[in-house]
Wavefront OBJ file of the C-alpha trace (Angstrom):
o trace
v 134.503 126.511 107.792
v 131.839 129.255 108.266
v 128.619 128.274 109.197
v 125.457 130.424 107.141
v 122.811 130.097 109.499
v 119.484 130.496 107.245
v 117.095 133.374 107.975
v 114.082 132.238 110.378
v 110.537 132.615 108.392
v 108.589 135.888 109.318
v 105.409 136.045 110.800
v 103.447 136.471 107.415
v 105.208 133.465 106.191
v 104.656 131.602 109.578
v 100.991 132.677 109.324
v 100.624 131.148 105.909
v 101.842 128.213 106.958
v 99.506 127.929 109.642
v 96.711 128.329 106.918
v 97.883 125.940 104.555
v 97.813 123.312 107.051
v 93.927 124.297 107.834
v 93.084 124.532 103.819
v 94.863 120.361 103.840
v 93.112 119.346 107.170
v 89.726 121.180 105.827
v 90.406 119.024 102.375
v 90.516 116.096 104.171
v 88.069 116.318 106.346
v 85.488 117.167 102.909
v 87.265 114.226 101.236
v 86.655 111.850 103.990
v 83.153 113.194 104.643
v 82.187 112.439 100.935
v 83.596 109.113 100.453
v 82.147 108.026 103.630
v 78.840 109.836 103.063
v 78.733 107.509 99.992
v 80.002 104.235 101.722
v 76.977 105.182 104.366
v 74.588 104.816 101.207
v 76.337 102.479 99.574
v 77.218 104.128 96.048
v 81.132 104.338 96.337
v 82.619 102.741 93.754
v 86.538 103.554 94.151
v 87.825 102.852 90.564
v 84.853 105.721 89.416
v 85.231 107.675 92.739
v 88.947 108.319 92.165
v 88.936 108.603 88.333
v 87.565 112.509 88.423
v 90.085 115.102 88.087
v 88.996 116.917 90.965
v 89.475 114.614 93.581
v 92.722 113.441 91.818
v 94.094 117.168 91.791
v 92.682 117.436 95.348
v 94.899 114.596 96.920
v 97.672 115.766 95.469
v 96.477 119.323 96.955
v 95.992 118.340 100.423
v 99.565 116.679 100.635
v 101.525 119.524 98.569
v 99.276 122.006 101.083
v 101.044 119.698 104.254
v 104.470 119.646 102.585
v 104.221 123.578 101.909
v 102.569 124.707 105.570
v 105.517 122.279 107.318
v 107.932 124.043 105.054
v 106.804 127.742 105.228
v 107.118 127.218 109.637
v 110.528 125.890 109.696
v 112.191 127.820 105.961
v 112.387 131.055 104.692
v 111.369 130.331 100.966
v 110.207 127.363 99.425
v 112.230 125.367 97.214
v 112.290 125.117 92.953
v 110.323 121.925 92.932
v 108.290 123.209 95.625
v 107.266 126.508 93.813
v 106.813 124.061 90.438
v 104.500 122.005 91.399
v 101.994 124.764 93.600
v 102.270 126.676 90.142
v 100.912 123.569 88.461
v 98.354 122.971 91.184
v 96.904 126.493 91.130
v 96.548 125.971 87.672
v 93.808 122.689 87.850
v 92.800 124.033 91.061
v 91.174 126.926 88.759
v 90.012 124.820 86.246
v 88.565 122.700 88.878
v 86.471 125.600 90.249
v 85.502 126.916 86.620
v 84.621 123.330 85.254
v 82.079 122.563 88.149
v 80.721 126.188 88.291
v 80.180 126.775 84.547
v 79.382 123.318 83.421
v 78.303 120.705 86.244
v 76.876 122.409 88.997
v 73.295 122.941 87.464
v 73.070 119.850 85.635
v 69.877 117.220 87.032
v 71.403 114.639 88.894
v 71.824 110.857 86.757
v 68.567 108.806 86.960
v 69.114 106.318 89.840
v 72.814 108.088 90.520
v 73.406 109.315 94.699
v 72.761 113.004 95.438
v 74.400 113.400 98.701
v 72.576 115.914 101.232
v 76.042 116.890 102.566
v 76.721 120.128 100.275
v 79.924 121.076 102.013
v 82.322 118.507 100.506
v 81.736 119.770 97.040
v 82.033 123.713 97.965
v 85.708 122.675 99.320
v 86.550 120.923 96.895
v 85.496 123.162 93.616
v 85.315 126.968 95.129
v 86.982 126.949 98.697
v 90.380 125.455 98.021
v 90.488 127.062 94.562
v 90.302 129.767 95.939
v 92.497 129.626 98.364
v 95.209 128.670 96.306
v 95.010 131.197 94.114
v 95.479 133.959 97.189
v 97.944 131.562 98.110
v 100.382 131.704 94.868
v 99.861 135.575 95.094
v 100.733 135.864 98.800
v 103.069 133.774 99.333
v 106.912 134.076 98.700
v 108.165 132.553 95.945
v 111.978 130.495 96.339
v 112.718 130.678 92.681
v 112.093 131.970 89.589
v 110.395 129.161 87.383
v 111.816 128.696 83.840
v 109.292 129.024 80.959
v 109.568 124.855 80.213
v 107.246 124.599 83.474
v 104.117 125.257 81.487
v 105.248 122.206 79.665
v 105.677 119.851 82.554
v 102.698 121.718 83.873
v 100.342 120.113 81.296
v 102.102 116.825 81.066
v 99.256 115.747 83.831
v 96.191 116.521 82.615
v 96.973 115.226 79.024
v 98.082 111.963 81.027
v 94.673 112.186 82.829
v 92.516 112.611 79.885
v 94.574 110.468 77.660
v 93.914 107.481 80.114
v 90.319 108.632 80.945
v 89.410 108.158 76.784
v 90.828 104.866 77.124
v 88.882 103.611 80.119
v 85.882 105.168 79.228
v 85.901 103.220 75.673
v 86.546 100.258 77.308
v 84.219 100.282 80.601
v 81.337 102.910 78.997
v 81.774 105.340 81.684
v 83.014 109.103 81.746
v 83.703 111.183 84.839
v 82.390 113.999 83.158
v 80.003 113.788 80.417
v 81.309 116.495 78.362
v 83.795 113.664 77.040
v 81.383 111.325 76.669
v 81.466 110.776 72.728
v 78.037 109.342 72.358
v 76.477 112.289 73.602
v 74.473 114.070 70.633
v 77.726 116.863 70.121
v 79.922 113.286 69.419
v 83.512 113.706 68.881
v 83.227 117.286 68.012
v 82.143 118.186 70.855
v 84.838 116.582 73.089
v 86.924 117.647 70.950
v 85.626 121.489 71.584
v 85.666 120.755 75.014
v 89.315 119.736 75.411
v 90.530 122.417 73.311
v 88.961 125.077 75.549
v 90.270 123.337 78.603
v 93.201 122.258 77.538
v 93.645 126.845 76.217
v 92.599 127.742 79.709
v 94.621 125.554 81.455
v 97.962 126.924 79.509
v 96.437 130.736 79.712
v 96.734 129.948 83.410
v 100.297 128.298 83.791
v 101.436 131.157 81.552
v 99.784 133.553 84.489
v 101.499 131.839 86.980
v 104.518 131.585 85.389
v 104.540 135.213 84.516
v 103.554 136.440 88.158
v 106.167 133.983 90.109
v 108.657 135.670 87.645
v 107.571 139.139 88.056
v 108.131 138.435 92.287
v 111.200 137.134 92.364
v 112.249 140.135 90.055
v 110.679 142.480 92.246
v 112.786 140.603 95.458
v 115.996 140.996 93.862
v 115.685 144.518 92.714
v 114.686 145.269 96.419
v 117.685 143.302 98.195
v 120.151 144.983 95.432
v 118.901 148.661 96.086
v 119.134 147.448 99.931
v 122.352 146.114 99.569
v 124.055 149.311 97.541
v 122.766 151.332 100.515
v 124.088 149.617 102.713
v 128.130 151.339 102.316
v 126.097 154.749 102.419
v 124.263 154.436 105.388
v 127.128 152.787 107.449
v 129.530 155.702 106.496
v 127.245 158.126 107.402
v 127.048 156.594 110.829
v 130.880 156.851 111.466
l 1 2 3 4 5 6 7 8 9 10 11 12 13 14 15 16 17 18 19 20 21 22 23 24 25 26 27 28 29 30 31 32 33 34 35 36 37 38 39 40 41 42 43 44 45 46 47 48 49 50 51 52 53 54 55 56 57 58 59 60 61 62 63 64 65 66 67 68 69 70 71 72 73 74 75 76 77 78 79 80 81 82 83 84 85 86 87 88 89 90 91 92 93 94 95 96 97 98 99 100 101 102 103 104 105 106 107 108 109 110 111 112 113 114 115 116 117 118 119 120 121 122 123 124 125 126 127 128 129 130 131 132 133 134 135 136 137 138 139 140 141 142 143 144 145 146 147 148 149 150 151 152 153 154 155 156 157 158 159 160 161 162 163 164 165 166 167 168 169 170 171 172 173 174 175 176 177 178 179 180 181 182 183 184 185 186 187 188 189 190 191 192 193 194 195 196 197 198 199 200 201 202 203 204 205 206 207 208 209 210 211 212 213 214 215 216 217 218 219 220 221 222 223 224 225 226 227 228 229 230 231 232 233 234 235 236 237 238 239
């Protein structure tokens, strides 16, 4: 029985590692930060706290970031389901970013609602990390070539997430965001506008991702074929 020992990661690889770990530990240091900034002033209220896609998406980012900087130091390519989900993550990462930049960041503050004088959670969360892990899905290598059904199990999430986020909001009166707040003036229209343009964006993206992790691993295979048919030529000539 032969034994295939598995090539060691190179230093880029290595080095992106190392950074992914700093993006998760800076994410949790801004998530911490902010829910005990608001704990401090008492106006955390979990059930609301955790309901907003963007702290949702960025828990799930700070432990996919862990999984993938462990990974990237001790393997030489991620795995399939590793590669799936980042693509999905760089996708609401993005949105994340655009959402709170376009639509939230200039809006006055709720009368009586907390305005926290700690800026830097907020910058992590909706510019930094985005960001980041959109140099990161270009950078880094890619294990596998995705299939095409990923933009479908890509958007399975946030049509979960606004699906149950209707239904709550009906019930208790509350929105995360108030763009899908259907007693607003625009009324169902406008959410309806809303999460059509999202919802666009959000598959414009995936199909970006796909396209670009598909385009890599193309590119790696041409280059280890052309490296392995020289590889009889070069030997020979060294005889």
């Amino acid at each position: 029985m032969v034994n295939v020992v598995e090539p060691r990661p190179g230093l880029l690889r290595q080095s992106l590692g190392v950074l992914a770990l700093v993006a998760a530990a800076t994410l949790a240091v801004a998530l911490f930060t902010q829910i005990s900034d608001q704990i401090h002033h008492q106006a955390f209220v979990p059930e609301e706290y955790f309901s907003y896609f963007s702290i949702q998406t960025s828990i799930a980012n700070m432990v996919v970031l862990t999984i993938t900087g462990l990974h990237q130091l001790q393997s030489h390519m991620d795995s399939p389901a590793l590669v799936g989900v980042r693509h999905s993550l760089v996708a609401y990462a993005i949105v994340t970013g655009s959402v709170y930049n376009l639509l939230l960041r200039d809006l006055p503050p709720k009368p009586g609602g907390f305005v926290s004088d700690i800026a830097f959670p907020n910058e992590v969360i909706h510019v930094v990390i985005p960001a980041y892990l959109v140099l990161d899905w270009i950078l880094s290598p890619h294990g596998a070539a995705l299939p095409w059904r990923s933009m479908a199990w890509g958007l399975v999430y946030p049509i979960g997430w606004l699906g149950g986020t209707l239904v709550r909001g009906d019930l208790a009166g509350w929105y995360p965001y108030a763009f899908l707040n259907p007693s607003n003036p625009a009324g169902w229209s406008g959410v309806g506008a809303h999460v059509l343009g999202i919802a666009l964006f959000i598959s414009a993206l995936l199909a970006a991702g796909l396209m670009l992790n598909r385009l890599y691993c193309r590119l790696r295979s041409t280059r280890a074929m052309s490296q392995s048919a020289a590889l009889p030529a070069d030997f020979s000539s060294g005889l």
